[in-house]
C-alpha positions as CSV (number, residue, x, y, z in Angstrom):
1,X,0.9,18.1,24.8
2,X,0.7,14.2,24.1
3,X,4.0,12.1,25.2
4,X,4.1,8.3,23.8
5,X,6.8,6.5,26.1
6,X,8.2,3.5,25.0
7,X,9.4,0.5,26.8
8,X,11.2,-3.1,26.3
9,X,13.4,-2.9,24.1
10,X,17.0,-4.7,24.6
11,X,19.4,-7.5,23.8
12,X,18.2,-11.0,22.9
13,X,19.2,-14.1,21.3
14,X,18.3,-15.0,17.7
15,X,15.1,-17.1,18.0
16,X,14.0,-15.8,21.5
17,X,11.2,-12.9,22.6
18,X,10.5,-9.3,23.6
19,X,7.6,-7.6,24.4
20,X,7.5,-3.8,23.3
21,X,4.9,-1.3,25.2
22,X,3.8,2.3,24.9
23,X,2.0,4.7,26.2
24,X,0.1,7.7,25.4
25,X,-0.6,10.9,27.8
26,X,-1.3,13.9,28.1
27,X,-4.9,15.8,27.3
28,X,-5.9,13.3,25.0
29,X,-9.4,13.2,23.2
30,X,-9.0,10.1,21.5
31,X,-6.8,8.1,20.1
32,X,-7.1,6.5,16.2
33,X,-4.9,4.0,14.8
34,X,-1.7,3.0,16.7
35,X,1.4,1.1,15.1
36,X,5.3,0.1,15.3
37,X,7.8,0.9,13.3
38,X,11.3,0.5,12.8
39,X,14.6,1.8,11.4
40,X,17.8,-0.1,10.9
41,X,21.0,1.9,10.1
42,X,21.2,3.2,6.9
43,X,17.5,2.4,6.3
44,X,14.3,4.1,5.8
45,X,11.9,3.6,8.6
46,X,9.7,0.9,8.0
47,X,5.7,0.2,9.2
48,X,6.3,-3.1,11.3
49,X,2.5,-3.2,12.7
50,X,-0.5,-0.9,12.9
51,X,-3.9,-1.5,15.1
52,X,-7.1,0.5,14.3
53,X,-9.1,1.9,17.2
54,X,-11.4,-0.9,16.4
55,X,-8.6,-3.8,16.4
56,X,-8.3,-4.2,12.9
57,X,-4.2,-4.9,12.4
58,X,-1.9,-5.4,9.3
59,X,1.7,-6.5,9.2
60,X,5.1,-5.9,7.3
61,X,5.5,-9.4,5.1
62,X,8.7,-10.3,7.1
63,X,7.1,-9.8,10.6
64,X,3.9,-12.2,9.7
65,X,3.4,-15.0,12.1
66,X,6.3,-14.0,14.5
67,X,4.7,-10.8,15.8
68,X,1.3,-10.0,17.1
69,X,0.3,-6.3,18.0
70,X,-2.2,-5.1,20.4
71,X,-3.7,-2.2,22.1
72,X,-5.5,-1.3,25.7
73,X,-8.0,1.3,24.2
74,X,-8.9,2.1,28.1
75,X,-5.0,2.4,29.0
76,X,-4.0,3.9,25.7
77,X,-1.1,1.9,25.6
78,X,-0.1,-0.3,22.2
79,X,1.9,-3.6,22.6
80,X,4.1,-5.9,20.5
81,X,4.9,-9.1,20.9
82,X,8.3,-10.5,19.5
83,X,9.1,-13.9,18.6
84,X,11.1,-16.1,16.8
85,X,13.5,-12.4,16.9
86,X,16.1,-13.3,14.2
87,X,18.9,-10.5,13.1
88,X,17.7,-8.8,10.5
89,X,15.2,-7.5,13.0
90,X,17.3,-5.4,15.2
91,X,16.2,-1.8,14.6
92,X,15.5,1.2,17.0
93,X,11.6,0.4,16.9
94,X,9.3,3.7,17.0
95,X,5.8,3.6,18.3
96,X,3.2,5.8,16.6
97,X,-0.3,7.0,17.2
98,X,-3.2,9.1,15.5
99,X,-4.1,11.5,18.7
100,X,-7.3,14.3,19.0
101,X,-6.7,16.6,21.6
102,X,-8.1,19.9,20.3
103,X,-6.7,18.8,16.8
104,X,-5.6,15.7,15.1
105,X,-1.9,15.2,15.4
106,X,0.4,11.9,14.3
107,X,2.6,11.5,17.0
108,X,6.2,10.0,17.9
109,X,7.5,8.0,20.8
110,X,11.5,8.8,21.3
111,X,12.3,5.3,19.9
112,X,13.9,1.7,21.9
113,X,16.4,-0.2,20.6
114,X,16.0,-3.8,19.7
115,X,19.3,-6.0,19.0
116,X,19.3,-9.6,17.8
117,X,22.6,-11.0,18.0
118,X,23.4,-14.3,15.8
C-alpha cells in the first residue's frame, strides 16, 4: 500500500507565497515522475508541475516563473514553491506520483486546499 500525504496548503494574500510538500510511503520500489496538480470548482483538474526521477520538470503556461517544483529522491517527497499567488490560482492542489512496488501504480495524495484572496 503506497500513501502520498500532502501538506501546506492554506490562506494567503494575492502576491504572497506557499510551499506545498508530499510524501510517499509505504513498500515502495521506486518512484518515477512526480507532479502537482490542481482543480478549481467547476473545473477539470489541471497538470500544474511534473518532475522526472532524473529532475527534468515542465510547467502549466500560467504557473511559469512564479512556481518552481522539486523533489528529495532519497526522502521521496515532491515540493512546490508558490509565489507571486494571485486568484485565479486557488484550487484544491493534488500531488501525484508514478510508484513500483510489485507493480507500477499512478497514485493520488487526498488533495490541500490553496485560497488566494484579492
Amino acid at each position: 500500500q503506497v500513501q502520498l500525504v500532502e501538506s501546506g496548503g492554506g490562506l494567503v494574500q494575492a502576491g504572497g507565497s506557499l510551499r506545498l510538500s508530499c510524501t510517499a510511503s509505504g513498500r515502495i520500489f521506486s518512484i518515477g515522475a512526480m507532479g502537482w496538480y490542481r482543480q478549481a470548482p467547476g473545473k477539470q483538474r489541471e497538470l500544474v508541475a511534473r518532475v522526472t526521477r532524473a529532475g527534468s520538470t515542465n510547467y502549466a503556461d500560467s504557473v511559469k516563473d512564479r512556481f518552481t517544483i522539486s523533489r528529495d529522491n532519497a526522502k521521496n517527497t515532491v515540493n512546490l514553491q508558490m509565489n507571486s499567488l494571485n486568484p485565479e490560482d486557488t484550487a484544491v492542489y493534488y500531488c501525484n506520483a508514478l510508484v513500483t512496488t510489485s507493480y507500477q501504480g499512478n497514485y493520488w495524495g487526498q488533495g490541500t486546499q490553496v485560497t488566494v484572496s484579492s
